[in-house]
C-alpha positions as CSV (number, residue, x, y, z in Angstrom):
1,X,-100.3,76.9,-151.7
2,X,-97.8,80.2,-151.6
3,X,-97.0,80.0,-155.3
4,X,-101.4,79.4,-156.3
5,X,-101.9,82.6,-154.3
6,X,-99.3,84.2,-156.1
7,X,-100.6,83.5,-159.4
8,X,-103.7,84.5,-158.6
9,X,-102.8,87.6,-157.3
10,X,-100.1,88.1,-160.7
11,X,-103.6,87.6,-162.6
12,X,-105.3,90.4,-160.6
13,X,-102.5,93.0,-160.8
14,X,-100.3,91.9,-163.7
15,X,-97.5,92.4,-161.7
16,X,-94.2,90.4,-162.8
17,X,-93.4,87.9,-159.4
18,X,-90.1,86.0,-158.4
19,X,-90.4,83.9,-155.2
20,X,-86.9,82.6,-153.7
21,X,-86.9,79.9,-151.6
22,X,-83.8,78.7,-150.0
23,X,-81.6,75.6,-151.3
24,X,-79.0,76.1,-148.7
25,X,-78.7,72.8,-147.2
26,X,-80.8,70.5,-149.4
27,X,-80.8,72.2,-153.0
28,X,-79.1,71.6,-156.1
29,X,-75.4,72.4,-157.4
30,X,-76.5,75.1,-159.3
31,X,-79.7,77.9,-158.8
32,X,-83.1,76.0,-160.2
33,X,-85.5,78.5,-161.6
34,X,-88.9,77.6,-163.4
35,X,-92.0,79.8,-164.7
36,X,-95.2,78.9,-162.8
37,X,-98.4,80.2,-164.0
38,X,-95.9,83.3,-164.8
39,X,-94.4,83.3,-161.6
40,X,-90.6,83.0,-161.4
41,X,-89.7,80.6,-158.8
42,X,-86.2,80.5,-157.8
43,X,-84.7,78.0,-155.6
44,X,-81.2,78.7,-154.7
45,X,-77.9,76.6,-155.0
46,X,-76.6,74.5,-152.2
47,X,-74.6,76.4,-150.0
48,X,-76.3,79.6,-151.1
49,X,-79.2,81.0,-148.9
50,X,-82.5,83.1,-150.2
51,X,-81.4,85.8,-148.9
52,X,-77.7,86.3,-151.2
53,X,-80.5,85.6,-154.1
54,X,-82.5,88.1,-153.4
55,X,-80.3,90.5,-152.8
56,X,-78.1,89.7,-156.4
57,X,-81.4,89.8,-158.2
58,X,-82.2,93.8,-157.1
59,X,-78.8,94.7,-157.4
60,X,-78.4,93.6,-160.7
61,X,-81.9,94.4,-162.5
62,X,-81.9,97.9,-161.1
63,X,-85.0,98.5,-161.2
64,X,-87.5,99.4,-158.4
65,X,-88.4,96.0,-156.9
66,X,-91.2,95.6,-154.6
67,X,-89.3,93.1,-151.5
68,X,-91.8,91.4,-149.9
69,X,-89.6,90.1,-146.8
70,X,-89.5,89.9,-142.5
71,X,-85.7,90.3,-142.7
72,X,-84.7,93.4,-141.7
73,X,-81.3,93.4,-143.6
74,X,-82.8,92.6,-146.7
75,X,-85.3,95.3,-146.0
76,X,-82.5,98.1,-145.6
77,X,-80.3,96.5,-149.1
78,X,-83.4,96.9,-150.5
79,X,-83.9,100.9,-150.0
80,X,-80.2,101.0,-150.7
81,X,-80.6,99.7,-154.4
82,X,-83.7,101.8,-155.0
83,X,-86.7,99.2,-154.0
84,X,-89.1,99.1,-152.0
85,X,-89.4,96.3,-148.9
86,X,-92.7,95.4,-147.6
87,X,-93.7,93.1,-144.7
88,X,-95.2,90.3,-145.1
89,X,-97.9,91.1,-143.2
90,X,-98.5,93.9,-145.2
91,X,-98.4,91.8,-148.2
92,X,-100.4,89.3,-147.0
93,X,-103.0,91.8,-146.3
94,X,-102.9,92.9,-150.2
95,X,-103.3,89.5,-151.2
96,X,-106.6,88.4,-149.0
97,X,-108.5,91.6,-150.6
């Protein structure tokens, strides 16, 4: 349901969207990523939580990343690297109108 909403909303705004979700205790040796209706979905490597992913990704591809997340570390990496957090409330709102 998360990743439909997603592409809908990528359809509406052309935005490019990567969603992590955490493979920490049940995932895969290695990071899993597929396209979606030209969403990136990530799902990280056992052993590896969502959060370590995220932050790689927007310290690597510096560019400004909008950071949709409730964690308040990620949040303050983030505006370290140059991005932008928002809540998920916030976001949530965006994507209902």
């Amino acid at each position: 349901m998360l990743i439909d909403s997603l592409i809908e909303y990528r359809k509406r705004k052309g935005h490019d969207i990567t969603v992590v979700f955490d493979g920490w205790k049940t995932g895969e040796g290695k990071e899993n990523q597929t396209v979606t209706g030209g969403v990136r979905v990530i799902y990280s490597r056992i052993g590896e939580n969502a959060e370590s992913v995220i932050k790689r990704i927007i310290s690597s591809d510096r560019r400004e990343w909008i950071v949709v997340t409730g964690d308040r570390d990620i949040s303050h990496h983030a505006w370290a690297v140059g991005s932008v957090p928002v809540s998920t409330e916030d976001f949530l709102k965006a994507v209902e109108r």
